[in-house]
C-alpha positions in Angstrom: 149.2 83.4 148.1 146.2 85.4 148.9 146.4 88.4 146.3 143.6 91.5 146.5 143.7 93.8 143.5 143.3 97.1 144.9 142.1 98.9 141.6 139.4 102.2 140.5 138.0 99.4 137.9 138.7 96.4 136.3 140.1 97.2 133.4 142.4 95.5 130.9 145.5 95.9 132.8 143.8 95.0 135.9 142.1 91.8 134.2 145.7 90.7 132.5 147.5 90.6 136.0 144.3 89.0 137.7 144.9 86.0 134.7 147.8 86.0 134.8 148.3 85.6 139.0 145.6 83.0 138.9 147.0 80.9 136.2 150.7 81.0 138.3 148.1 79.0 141.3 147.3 82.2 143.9 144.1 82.9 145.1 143.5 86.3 143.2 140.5 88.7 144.0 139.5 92.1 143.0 138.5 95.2 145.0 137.1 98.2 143.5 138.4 101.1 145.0 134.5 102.8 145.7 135.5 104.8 148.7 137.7 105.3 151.7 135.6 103.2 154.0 134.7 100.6 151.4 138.1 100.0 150.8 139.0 99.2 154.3 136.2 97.2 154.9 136.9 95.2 151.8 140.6 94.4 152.7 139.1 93.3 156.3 136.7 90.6 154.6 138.8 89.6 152.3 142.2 88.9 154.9 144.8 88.7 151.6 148.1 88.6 152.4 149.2 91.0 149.2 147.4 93.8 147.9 148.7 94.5 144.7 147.4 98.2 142.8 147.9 97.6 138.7 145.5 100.8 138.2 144.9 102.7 140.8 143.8 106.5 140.9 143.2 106.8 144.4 144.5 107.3 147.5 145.0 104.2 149.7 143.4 104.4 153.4 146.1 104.6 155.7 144.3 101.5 158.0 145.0 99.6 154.8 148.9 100.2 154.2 149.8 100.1 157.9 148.2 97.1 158.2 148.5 94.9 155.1 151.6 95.1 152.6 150.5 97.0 149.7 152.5 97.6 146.4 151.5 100.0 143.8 152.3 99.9 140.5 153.5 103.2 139.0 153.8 103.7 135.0 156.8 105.7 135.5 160.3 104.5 136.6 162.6 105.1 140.0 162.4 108.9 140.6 158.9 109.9 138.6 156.2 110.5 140.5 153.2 112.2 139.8 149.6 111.3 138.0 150.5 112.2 134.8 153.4 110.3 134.3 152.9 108.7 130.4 151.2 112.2 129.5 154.7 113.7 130.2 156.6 110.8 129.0 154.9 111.3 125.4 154.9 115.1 125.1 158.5 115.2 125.8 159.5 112.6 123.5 161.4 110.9 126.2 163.4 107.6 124.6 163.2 105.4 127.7 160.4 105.1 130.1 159.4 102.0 133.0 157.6 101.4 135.3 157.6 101.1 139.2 156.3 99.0 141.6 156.3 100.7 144.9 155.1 100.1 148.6 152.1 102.4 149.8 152.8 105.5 152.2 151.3 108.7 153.8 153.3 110.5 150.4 151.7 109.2 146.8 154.3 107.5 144.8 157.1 107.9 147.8 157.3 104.4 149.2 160.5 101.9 149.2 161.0 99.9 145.8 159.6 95.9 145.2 160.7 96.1 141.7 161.3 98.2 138.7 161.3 98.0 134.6 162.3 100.0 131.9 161.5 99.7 128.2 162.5 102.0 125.0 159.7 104.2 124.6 158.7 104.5 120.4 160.2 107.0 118.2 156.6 107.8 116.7 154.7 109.0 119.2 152.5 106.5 120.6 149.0 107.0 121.4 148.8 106.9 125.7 146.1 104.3 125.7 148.6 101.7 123.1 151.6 102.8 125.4 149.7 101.8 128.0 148.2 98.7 127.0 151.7 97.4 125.5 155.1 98.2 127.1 153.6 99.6 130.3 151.6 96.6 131.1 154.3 94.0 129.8 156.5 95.6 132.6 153.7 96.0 135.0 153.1 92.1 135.1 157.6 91.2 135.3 157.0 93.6 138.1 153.8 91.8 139.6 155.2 88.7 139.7 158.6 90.0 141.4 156.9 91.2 143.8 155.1 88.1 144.4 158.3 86.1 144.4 159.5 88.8 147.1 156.3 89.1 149.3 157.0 84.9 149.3 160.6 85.9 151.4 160.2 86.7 155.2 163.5 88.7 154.8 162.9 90.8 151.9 162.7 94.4 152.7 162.3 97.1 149.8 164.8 99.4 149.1 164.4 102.9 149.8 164.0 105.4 147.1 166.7 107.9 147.6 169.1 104.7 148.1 168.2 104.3 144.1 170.1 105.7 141.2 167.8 107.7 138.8 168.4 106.2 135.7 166.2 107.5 133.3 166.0 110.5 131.3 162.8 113.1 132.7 162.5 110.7 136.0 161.5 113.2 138.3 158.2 114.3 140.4 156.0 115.8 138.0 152.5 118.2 138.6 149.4 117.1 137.1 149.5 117.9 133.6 146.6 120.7 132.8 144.8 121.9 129.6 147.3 124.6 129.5 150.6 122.2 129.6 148.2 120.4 126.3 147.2 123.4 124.5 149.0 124.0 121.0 147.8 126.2 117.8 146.8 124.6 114.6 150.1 126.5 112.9 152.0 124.1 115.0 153.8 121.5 112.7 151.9 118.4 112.7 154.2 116.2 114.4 154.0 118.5 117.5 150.0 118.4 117.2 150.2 114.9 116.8 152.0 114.3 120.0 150.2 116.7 121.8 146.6 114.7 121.3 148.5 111.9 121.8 149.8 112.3 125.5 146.7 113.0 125.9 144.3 109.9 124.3 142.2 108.0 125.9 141.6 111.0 128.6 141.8 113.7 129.1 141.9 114.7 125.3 142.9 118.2 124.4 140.9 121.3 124.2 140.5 123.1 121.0 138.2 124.8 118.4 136.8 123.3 115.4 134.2 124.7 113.1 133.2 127.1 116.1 132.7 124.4 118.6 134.7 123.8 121.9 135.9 120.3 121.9 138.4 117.9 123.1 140.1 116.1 120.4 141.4 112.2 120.4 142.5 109.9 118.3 144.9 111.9 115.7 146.4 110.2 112.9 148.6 112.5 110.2 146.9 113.6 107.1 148.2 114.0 103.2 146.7 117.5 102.8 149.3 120.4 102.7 149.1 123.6 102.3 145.2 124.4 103.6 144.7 127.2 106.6 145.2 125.8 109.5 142.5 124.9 112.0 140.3 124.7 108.6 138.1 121.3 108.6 139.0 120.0 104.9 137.6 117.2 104.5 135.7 114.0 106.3 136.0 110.3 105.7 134.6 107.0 107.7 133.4 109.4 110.6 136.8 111.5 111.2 137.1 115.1 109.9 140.6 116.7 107.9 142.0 119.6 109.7 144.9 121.6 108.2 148.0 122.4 110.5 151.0 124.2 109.9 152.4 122.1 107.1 150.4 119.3 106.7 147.4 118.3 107.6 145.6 115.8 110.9 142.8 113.8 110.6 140.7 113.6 114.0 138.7 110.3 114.5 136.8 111.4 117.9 135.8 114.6 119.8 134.0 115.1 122.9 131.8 118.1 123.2 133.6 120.8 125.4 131.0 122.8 126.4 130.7 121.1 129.8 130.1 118.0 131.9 128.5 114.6 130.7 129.6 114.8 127.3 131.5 111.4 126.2 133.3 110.9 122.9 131.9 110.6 119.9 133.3 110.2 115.6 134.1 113.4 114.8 131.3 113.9 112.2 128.7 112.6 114.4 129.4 115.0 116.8 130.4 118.1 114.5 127.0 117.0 112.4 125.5 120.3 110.7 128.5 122.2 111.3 130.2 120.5 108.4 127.8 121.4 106.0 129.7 122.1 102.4 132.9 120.3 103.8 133.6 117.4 101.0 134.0 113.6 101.7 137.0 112.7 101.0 137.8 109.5 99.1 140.3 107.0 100.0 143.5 108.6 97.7 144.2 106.6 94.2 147.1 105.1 94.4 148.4 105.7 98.1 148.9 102.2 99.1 147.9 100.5 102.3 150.7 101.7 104.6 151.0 105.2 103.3 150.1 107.7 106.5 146.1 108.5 105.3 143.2 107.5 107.4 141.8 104.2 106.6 140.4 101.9 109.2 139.8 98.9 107.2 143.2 97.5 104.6 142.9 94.7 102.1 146.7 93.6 100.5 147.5 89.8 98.6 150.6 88.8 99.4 150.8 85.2 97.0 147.7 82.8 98.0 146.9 84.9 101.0 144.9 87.6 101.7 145.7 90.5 104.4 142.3 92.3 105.7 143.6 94.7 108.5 141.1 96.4 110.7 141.7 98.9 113.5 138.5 100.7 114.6 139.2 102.9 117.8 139.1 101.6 121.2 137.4 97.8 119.0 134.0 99.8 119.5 131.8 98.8 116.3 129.7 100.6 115.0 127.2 100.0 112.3 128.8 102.0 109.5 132.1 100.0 110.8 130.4 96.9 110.6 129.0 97.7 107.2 132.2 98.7 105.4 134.0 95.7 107.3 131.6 93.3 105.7 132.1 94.9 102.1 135.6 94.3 102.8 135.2 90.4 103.5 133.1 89.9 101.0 135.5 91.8 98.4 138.3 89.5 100.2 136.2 86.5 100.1 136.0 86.8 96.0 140.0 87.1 95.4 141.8 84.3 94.2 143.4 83.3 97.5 143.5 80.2 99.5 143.6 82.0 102.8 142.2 85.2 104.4 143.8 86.6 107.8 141.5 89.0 109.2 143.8 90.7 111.5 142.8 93.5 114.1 145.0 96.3 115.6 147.4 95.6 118.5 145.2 97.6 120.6 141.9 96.0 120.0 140.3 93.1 118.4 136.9 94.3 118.7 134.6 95.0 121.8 131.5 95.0 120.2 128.9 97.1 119.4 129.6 101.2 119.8 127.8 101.7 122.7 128.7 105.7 122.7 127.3 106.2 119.2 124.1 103.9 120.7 123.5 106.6 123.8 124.3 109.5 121.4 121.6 108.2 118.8 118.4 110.0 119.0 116.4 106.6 119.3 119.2 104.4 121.3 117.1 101.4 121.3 116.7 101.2 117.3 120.5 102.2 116.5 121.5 99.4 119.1 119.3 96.7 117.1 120.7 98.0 113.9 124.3 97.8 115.2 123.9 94.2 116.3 122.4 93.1 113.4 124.6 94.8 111.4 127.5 93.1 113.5 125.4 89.8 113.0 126.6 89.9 109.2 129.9 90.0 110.0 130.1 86.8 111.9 127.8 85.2 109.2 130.3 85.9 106.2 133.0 84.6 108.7 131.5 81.6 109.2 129.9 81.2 105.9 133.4 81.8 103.8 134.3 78.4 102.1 136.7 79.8 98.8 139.4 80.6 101.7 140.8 79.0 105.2 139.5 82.0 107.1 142.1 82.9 110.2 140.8 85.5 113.0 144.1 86.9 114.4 143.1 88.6 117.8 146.3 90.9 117.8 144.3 93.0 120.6 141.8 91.9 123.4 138.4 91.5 122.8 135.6 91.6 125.1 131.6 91.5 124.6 130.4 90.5 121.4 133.8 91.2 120.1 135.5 88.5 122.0 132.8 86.5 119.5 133.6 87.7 116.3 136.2 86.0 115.0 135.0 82.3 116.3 133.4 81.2 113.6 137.2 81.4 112.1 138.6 78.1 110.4 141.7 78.9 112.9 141.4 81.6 115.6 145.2 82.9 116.1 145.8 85.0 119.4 149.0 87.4 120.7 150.4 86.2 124.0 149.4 88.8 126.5 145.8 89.0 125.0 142.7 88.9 127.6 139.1 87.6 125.9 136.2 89.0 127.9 133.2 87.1 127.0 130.3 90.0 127.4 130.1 92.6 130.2 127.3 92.9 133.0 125.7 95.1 130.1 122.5 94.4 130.4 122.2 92.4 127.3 121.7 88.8 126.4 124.3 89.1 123.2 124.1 88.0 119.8 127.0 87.5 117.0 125.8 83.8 116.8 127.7 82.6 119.9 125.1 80.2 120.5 126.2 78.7 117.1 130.1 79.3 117.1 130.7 78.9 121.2 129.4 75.4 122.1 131.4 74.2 118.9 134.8 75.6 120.0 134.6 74.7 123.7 131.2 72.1 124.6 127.9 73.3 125.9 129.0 72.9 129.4 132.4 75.6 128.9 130.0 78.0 127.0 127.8 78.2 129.1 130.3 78.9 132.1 131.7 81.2 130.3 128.7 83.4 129.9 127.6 83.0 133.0 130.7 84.1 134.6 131.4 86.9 132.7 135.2 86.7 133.7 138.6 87.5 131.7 140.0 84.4 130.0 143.7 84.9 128.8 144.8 83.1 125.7 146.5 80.3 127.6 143.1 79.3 129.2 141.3 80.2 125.9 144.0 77.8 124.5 143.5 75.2 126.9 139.7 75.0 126.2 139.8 75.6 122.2 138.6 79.3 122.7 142.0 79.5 120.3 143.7 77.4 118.2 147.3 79.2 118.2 148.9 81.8 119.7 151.5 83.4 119.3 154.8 85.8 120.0 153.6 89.2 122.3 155.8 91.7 120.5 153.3 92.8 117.9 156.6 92.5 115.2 157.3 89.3 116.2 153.6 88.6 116.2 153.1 89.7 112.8 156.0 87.3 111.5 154.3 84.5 113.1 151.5 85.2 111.6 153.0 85.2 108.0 154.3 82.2 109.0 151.2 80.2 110.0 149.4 81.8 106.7 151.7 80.6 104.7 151.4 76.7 106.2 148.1 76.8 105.6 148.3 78.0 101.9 149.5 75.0 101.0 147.5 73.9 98.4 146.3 70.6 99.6 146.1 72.2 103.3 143.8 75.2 102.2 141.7 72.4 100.1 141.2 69.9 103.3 140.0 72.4 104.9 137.2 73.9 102.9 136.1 70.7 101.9 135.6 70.0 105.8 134.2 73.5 106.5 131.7 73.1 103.5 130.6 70.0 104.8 130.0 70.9 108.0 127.8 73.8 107.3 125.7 71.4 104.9 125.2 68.8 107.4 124.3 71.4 109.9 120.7 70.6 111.1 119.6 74.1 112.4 120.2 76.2 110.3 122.2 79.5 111.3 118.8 81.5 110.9 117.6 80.3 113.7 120.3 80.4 115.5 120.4 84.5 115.0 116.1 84.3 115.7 116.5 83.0 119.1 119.6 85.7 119.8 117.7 88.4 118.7 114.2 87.4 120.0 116.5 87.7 123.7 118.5 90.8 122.2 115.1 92.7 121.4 113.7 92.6 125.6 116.6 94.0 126.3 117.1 96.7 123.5 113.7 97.4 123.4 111.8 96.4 126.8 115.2 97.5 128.8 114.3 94.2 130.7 117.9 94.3 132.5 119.1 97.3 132.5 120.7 98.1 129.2 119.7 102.0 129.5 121.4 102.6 132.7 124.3 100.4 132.2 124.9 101.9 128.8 125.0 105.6 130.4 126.9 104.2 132.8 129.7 102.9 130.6 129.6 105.9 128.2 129.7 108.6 131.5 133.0 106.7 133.1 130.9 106.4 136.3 132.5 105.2 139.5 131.2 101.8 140.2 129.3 101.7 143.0 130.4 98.4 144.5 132.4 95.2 143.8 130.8 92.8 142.1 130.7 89.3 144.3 131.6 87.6 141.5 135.5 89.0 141.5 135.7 88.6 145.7 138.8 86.6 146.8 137.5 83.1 147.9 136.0 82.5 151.1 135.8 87.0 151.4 132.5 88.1 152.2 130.9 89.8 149.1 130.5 93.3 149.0 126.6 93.3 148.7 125.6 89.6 150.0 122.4 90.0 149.4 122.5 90.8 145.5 122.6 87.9 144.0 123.3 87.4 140.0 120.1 85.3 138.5 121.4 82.0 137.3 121.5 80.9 133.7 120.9 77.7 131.9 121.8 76.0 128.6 119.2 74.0 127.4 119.8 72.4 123.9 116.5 72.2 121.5 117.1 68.3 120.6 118.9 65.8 122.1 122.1 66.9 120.1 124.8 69.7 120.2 123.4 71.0 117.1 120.7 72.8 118.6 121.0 76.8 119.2 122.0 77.3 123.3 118.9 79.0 124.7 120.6 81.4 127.9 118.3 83.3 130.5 120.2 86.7 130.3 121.8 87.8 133.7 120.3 90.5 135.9 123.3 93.5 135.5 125.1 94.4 137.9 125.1 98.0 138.5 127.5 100.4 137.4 
């Protein structure tokens, strides 16, 4: 079948069913909702017969829907209607949520019913972005491919929505939630502050006041502090600041600067800067261990002959304090007496690279962007380098840009099902984290260097298929994380572990370009376009940092045999050339011209 994605941009959800639709054998394209008249025109060109609308914030042209069958997909169930519907979901603690896929008319979220899921929601309160990128979009693509199945059947007809029993708690239409429905006092207990922020993360965030400033505030985890004033900023640690609530305490990762438009988010102490003059650092607690409720991005546990590093940086951005401390923790890792290290990520991120908001915020963005990819760069050396233990990169979260990288140089790159790798964006850079080295070695010259010339999604059953990954494994992140002991624990067998070092070791011996060089030619590329902005890395940053609309579709993501959106823009083509006549030479890529954002 001939599938469009209606979407407002291409983002993880989107890319997961656009994967997932084109491994099942359809003919999947993306449209990016730019405008009214853009949209109409696109669906003309591209003639599908299914427009499907994973993430969708606009309103669909009525010359569209009366002509072509188009399904949205809602992230509330039967009865909810409304554009904030998770925000509402989360701030009233509701126990069972779903989500709703729903044919386009004149009235938003009104239409007759293609399908419908529901899920338990999490007694904690879940951050909106995780919610989102776990249950939501896990019923989003059973709904997708329902409604598929359905579109396939001349007969089917959806059903009504007032012929539908509301089944869920809170189901109902629901206003936009505002600032005020958000707003909650620092004497609040710290549950309810919690939640609030939560409902509330990745955007809009929720207005408050620290240390004088007007800010909106993200990423909340619970603090250990009690009995400080609250609203005070106690402490700071790893770029988030302590504030004291009611009866505990909150630590705040991010904050965007409230004072008005074209602010973007930014680690709490970057943006609060001189204003937390005299407040202390605080000190990882003695003692707490590593699943007591206190901040820490970065965990190290043993557990027998294997060794746990857990990472979880916000959103997988990277900066180069991150990347620093992450090192120190490898190499700490690397010098236990273990026979295996599982460097595991965060269900909601693997890593996406470097931290392109803390680049744009920097007072020189070109220099903190070369010291953030070489500090990234060290990373992926001590991965590749590390011969005491089998080294396994568990992707528990996508990855995209030099993230989707990182963890290749792994002895065993283990994935969750329902993972998307995005091999770097139309960023405007040529990318380093010694992919030239690790890429061509997992997948042959020719797959590496489609893959970075496409720029295209890859789930883990493709990245599977073409040794991207080695395993993967269950999509509930519990079962996931049993799995993972599992597969650990095979591999700590002693004459396992030992085979395996003994090959790694020899293969990095016998290597006859050395990895310097390797990292030379990638940052020779890297430093044209950090420094010389040769293609575009300036305005594609701001771009990216702002949230601006995209201006068009990029050609690239056009249903086949559609007319692209801007035919005469044309990407520049790129080349692999080896240095010798063997795959041991570094992969020399011409970067791609950006598309804009």
């Amino acid at each position: 079948m001939r599938v469009l994605l209606l979407v407002s941009g291409f983002n993880g959800l989107s890319q997961r069913v656009w994967c997932a639709l084109r491994e099942a054998g359809h003919d999947v394209g993306v449209l990016l909702a730019t405008g009214a008249q853009d949209m109409i025109d696109g669906v003309r060109a591209a003639r599908p017969e299914l427009i499907v609308c994973p993430y969708l914030k606009d309103r669909v042209p009525a010359q569209v829907w009366q002509n072509w069958r188009t399904v949205i997909l809602h992230p509330g169930p039967v009865g909810d209607r409304g554009p904030s519907s998770l925000d509402w979901a989360i701030a009233e603690s509701a126990p069972t949520w779903g989500v709703t896929a729903l044919q386009a008319v004149e009235e938003m979220d009104a239409g007759p019913i293609w399908a419908t899921r529901t899920f338990p929601m999490p007694a904690a309160a879940p951050r909106k972005s995780s919610l989102y990128n776990g249950p939501v979009a896990d019923a989003v693509l059973e709904c997708v491919f329902e409604v598929v199945a359905k579109a396939a059947d001349p007969a089917f007809q959806p059903v009504p929505a007032t012929e539908l029993t509301v089944e869920v708690q809170g189901a109902r239409p629901r206003p936009v939630m505002t600032q005020a429905d958000r707003a909650f006092d620092w004497s609040a207990p710290t549950d309810q502050i919690l939640r609030k922020i939560r409902a509330a993360d990745g955007a809009p965030g929720v207005r408050t006041e620290l240390a004088g400033l007007e800010v909106f505030a993200y990423d909340a985890h619970p603090g250990l502090t009690r009995g400080a004033r609250p609203g005070t900023v106690l402490g700071r640690r790893q770029g988030a600041v302590l504030v004291g609530t009611g009866d505990g305490s909150v630590w705040l990762g991010h904050l965007r600067d409230g004072s008005g438009p074209g602010h973007f988010k930014l680690p709490a102490t970057t943006l609060l800067g001189k204003r937390l003059r005299g407040v202390p650092h605080s000190p990882l607690p003695a003692g707490v261990e590593p699943e007591a409720p206190s901040y820490r991005q970065i965990r190290y546990r043993r557990a027998g002959s294997v060794g746990w590093l857990a990472f979880d940086f916000y959103n997988g951005a990277m900066s180069t304090g991150h990347c620093h401390r992450l090192l120190a923790a490898l190499r700490h890792a690397a010098a236990q007496d273990t026979r295996v290290l599982v460097l595991r990520s965060g269900s909601d991120a693997f890593s996406n690279g470097i931290h392109l908001n803390a680049v744009e915020a920097a007072a020189d963005p070109a220099g903190a962007a070369w010291a953030n990819i070489k500090a990234i760069n060290e990373v992926c050396r001590e991965i590749i380098t590390c011969t005491r233990q089998v080294v396994i990169a568990a992707y528990a979260g996508s990855a995209g840009a030099g993230g989707a990288m990182l963890g290749l140089g792994a002895d065993i790159v283990a994935a969750r099902d329902g993972v998307v790798l995005n091999p770097y964006y139309d960023m405007g850079l040529y990318g380093s984290e010694l992919h030239t080295f690790t890429l061509p070695r997992r997948v042959g010259a020719d797959t590496a260097q489609r893959l970075i010339d496409e720029k295209l999604p890859v789930s883990v059953a493709q990245a599977q298929s073409m040794g991207l990954v080695d395993e993967v494994g269950p999509r509930r992140p519990e079962a996931y994380a049993e799995w993972l002991t599992a597969l650990a624990g095979r591999h700590a067998d002693a004459r396992t572990a030992r085979r395996l070092q003994a090959a790694k070791a020899k293969r990095l011996a016998t290597e006859r370009v050395p990895l310097e060089v390797y990292e030379t030619r990638e940052l020779a590329e890297m430093s044209s376009d950090m420094y010389g902005d040769r293609s575009g890395f300036a305005a594609a940053r701001r771009a990216f940092v702002t949230k601006a609309r995209p201006a068009h579709t990029p050609a690239r993501l056009s249903l086949s045999g559609a007319s692209p959106s801007q035919p005469g823009r044309q990407r520049q083509a790129t080349r692999t050339r080896n240095a010798g006549p063997t795959a041991d030479a570094p992969a020399r890529v011409r970067p791609a011209v950006p598309l804009s954002a």
